[in-house]
C-alpha positions, 0 to 999 in steps of 0.5 A: 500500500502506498500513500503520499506524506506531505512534509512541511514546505508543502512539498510532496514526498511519497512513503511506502507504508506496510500493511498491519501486521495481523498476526498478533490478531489472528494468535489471539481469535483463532488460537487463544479464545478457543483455548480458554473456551475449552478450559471454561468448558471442563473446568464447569463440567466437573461441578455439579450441585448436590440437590438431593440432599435437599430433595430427599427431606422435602416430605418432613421439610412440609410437614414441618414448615405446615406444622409450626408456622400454619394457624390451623395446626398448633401454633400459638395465636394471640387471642387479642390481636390474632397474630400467630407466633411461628414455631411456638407451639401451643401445647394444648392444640396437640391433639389426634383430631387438630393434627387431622384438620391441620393436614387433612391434604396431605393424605399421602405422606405418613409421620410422626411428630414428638415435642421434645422440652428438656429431654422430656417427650411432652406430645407424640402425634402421628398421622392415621396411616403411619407405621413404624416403616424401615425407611424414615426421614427425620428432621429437627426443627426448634420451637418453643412450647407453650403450656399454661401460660408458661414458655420453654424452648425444645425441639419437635422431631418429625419422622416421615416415610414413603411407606404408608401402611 
């Protein structure tokens, strides 16, 4: 490629200038890019996400979440202002026929739950169609229990199986 330069006195003086050197570009796209595309790809291939630890607790995790936190299961609710109080547990509502009320929807899943206050079983509840299976899922969920005024805190275990007998 040829170019004229113009100097300063106005006099027309003719250069040759060579073509950009492309090379470095072309290193860079065609090689480089591909490269770390490549490196990107199994880097990334190895991970992975562990969702069935999640998932394989879900029955107990609803249960659970049902059990301590919905008005219509056992949860303490202020008479005065309605408010209910989540994972406070009012001990006298724990009974056979509030627990079926509470979970009349969830038919298919069977559990068992126990209220725990100081290493002392206070309630034990189980849904009609549960039997001691051979396969169980346990979660532990803190709470306070409320008994006659008086508030302690414990724990509920709630104990679910597949195997509904």
């Amino acid at each position: 490629m040829r170019s004229v330069w113009k100097s300063k006195r106005g006099e027309g003086e003719e250069r040759t200038q060579e073509a950009p050197n492309y090379s470095i570009y072309f290193l860079i796209v065609a090689i480089i890019v591909p490269l770390f595309a490549i490196f990107l790809v199994i880097a990334t291939s190895s991970y992975s996400v562990e969702t069935t630890s999640i998932l394989g607790n879900l029955e107990s995790a609803v249960v659970g979440f049902r059990i301590l936190n919905s008005p219509e299961c056992f949860v303490y609710q202020d008479e005065a202002t309605k408010r209910t109080y989540p994972h406070t547990i009012e001990l006298k509502k724990c009974t056979p026929e509030r627990l079926e009320a509470c979970m009349g929807n969830m038919s298919g899943v069977c559990f068992k739950s126990q209220i725990k206050v100081g290493g002392e079983v206070m309630k034990e509840l189980q849904s009609r169609n549960y039997r001691r299976p051979s396969e169980i899922k346990v979660s532990v969920w803190p709470i306070k229990a409320k008994d006659e005024g008086e508030e302690r805190q414990g724990f509920m275990i709630i104990s679910t199986s597949k195997q509904c007998g």
